[in-house]
N, C-alpha and C positions, 0 to 999 in steps of 0.2 A: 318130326322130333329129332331124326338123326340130323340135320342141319341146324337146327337150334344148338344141340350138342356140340358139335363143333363149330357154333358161332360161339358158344360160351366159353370154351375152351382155349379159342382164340382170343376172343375177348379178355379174360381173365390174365391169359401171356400176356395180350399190349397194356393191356392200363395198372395189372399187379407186378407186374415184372417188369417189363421193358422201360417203363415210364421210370418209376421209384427205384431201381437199378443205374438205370444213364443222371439221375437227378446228384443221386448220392453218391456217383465216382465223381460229380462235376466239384460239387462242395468239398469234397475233400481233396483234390487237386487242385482247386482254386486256392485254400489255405496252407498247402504246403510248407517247411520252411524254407526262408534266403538258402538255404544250405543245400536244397536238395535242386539236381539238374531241371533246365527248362520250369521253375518257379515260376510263378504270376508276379507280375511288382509294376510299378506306372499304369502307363496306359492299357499294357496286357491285362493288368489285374479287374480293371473296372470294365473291359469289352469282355472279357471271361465274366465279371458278375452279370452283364448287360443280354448276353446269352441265356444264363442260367435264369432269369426275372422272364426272358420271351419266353424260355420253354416252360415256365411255372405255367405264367398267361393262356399260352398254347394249350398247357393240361386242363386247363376252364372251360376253355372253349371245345374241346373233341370231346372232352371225357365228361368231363360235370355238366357242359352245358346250359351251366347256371342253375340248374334243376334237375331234384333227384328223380322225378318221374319220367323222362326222357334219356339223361346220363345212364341211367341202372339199367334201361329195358333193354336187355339183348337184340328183340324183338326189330328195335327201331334203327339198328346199325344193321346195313348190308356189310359184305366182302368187301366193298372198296371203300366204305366208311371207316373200319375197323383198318385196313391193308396202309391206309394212305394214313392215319396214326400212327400206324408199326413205322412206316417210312420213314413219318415226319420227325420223330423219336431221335431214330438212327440220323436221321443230317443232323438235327441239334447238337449230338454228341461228336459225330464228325466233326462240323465245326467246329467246335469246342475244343478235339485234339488236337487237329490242324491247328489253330490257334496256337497253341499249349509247344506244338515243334513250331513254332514260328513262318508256320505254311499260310502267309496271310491272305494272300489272292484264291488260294484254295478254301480255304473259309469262307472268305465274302462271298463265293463262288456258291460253296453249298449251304450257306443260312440264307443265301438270298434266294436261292428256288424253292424257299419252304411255302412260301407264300402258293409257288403254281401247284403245290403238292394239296395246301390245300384246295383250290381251286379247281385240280379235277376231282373233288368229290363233291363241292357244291353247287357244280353244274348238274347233277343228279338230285341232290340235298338241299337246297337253296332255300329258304322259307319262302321268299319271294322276289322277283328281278330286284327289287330294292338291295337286297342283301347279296344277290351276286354281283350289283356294280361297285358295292364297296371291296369285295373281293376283287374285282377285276381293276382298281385303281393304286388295291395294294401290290397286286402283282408289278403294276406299272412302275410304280415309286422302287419296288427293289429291284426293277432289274434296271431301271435307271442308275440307283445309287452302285449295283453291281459293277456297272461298266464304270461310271465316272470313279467308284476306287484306284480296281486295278487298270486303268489306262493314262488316267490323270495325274495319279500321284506316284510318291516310290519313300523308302526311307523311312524315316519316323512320320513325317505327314502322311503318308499313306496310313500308319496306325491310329494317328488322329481323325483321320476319313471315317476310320471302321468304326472307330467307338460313335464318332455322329453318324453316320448311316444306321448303327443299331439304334440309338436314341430315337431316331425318327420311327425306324420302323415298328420301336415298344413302343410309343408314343400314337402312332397311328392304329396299332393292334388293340391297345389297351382303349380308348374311344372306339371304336369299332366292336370290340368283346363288352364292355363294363357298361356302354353308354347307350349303345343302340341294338348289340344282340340278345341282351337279358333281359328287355322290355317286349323286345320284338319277339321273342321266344313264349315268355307268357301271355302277349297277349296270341300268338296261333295255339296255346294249349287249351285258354280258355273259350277259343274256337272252336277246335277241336271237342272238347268237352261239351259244348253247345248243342254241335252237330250231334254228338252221339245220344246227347241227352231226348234232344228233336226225333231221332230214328226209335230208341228206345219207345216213348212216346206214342209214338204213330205204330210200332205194333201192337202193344196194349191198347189202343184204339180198337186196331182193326181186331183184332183177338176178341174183345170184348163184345163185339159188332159180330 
């Protein structure tokens, strides 16, 4: 009970505060005016939206998980499930200020290990090897795009780099989250559910016997 307690407690910090907190300083530093220092405008302005749309994605995937019966259950987040949210939260944001000062190899630097951030908790959490080799491909693709940024380019191309390196990498999340782990999610519940229903079952069998 006292572990539940403080999983809830944690719990309720990462996805009622931490999340909807770093969401709503980003929106509103994204639309700041021309007037005010370090403003978004060109290509800053649509790599800050490009940001803010992953970490949306991202809150689908940790937190809702496409489904309120798993997303809600305290139960079904360990410490490193929950910790590596809280992380993943805090680089988003990072990123995003980095950005915002013009820290752009610092950026690319930390939205692109968000991927391994996930990734050490789906080595424990994984539905099935299926679902962790798509993890293990996105890691690949950002720490590829990581390096080919800041070594390849410099200048305004280099900003050009960031905003397609993000495209790809929302574009590879978003298939990955919308197209293969929301199916694949309900159909291990309705497994699960199966299993339990077959257990349930077989003691009123034997009960009854």
């Amino acid at each position: 009970m006292k572990f539940l307690s403080l999983a809830k407690k944690a719990n309720n910090l990462t996805y009622g505060l931490l999340y909807p907190a770093f969401f709503g300083n980003m929106i509103y530093d994204l639309i700041l005016p021309y007037t005010e220092p370090h403003h978004f405008s060109g290509a800053k302005f649509w790599t800050g939206l490009l940001i803010i749309l992953y970490y949306a994605l991202d809150y689908i995937h940790l937190y809702g998980d496409l489904d309120e019966s798993v997303g809600k259950n305290v139960e079904n987040k360990s410490w490193l499930y929950i910790g590596c949210d809280a992380l993943g939260s805090m680089m988003f944001f990072a990123s995003f200020v980095l950005l915002k000062y013009d820290c752009l190899d610092w950026s690319i630097s930390v939205i692109g290990l968000v991927p391994f951030v996930i990734l050490g908790y789906k080595t424990k959490h994984s539905l099935h090897p299926t679902d962790l080799r798509w993890i293990y491909v996105f890691a690949g693709i950002s720490l590829f795009g990581i390096l080919l940024c800041i070594f390849a380019f410099s200048g305004e191309i280099k900003s050009i780099a960031y905003l397609i390196f993000l495209v790809i990498e929302l574009l590879y999340y978003g298939v990955y989250v919308l197209y293969y782990y929301g199916p694949a999610l309900a159909e291990q519940i309705d497994l699960n559910n199966a299993k339990a229903a077959a257990e349930a079952a077989e003691k009123a069998t034997a009960t009854s016997e």
